[in-house]
C-alpha positions as CSV (number, residue, x, y, z in Angstrom):
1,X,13.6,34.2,-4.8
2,X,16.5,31.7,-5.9
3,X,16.4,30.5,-2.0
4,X,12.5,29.6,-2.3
5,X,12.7,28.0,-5.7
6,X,15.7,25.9,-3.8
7,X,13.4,24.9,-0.7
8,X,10.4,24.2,-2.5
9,X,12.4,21.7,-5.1
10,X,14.0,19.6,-2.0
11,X,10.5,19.5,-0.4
12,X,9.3,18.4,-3.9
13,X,11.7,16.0,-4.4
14,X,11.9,14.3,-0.9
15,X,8.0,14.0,-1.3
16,X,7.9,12.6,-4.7
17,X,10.9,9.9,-3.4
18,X,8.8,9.0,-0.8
19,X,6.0,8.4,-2.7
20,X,7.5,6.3,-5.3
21,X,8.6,4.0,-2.4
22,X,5.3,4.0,-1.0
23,X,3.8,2.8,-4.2
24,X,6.8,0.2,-5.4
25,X,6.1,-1.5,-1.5
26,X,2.5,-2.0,-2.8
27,X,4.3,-4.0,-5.7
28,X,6.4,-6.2,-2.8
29,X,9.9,-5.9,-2.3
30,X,10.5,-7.2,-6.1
31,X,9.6,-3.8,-6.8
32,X,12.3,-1.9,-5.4
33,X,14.9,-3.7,-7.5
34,X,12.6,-3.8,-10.6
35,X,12.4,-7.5,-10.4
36,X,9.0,-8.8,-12.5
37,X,6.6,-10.1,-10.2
38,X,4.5,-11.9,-12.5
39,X,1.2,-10.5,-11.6
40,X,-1.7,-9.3,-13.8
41,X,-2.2,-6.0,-14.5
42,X,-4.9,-4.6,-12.2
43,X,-6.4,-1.3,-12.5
44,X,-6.2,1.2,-9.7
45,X,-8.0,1.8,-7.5
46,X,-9.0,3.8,-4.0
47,X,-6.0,5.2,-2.3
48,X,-3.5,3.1,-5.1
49,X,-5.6,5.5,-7.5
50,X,-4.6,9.2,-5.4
51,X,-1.4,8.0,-4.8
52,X,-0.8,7.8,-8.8
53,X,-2.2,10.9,-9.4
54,X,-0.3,12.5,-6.0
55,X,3.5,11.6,-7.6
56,X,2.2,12.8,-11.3
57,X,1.5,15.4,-10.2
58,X,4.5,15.9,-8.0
59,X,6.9,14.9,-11.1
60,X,5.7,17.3,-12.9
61,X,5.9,20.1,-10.2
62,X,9.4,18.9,-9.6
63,X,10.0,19.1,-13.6
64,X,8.8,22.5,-13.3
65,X,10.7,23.9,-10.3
66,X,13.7,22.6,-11.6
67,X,13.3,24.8,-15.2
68,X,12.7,27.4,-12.8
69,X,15.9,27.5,-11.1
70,X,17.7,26.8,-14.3
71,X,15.8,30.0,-15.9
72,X,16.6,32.1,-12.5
73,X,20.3,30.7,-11.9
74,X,20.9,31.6,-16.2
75,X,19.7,35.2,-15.1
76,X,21.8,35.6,-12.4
């Protein structure tokens, strides 16, 4: 069970990763160094809109997975 908990967290947080770089090239390269671009906050929209929701909802998976093999590795 430990070995499934530990697969599904790397998939987890490889795909989260990868989405948050998807999402901070949307913001320009600024955004990968957390550099203000000076822009004016827009709301989201289309696939910008999914792709917010996507990496939530990741995070909290992630968050969740990563109790799990706390929990699991504390009962072992």
């Amino acid at each position: 069970m430990e070995s499934y908990i530990s697969i599904a967290l790397i998939i987890t947080s490889v795909t989260l990763v990868i989405s948050i770089i998807i999402q901070s090239k949307g913001a320009g390269l600024g955004g990968l160094t957390g550099v203000d671009t000076g822009g004016v906050f827009t709301a989201r929209r289309g696939i910008e809109k999914t792709l917010f929701w996507v990496t939530l909802v990741l995070s909290v998976l992630f968050f969740i997975l990563a109790i799990t093999a706390v929990i699991l590795a504390a009962h072992s």
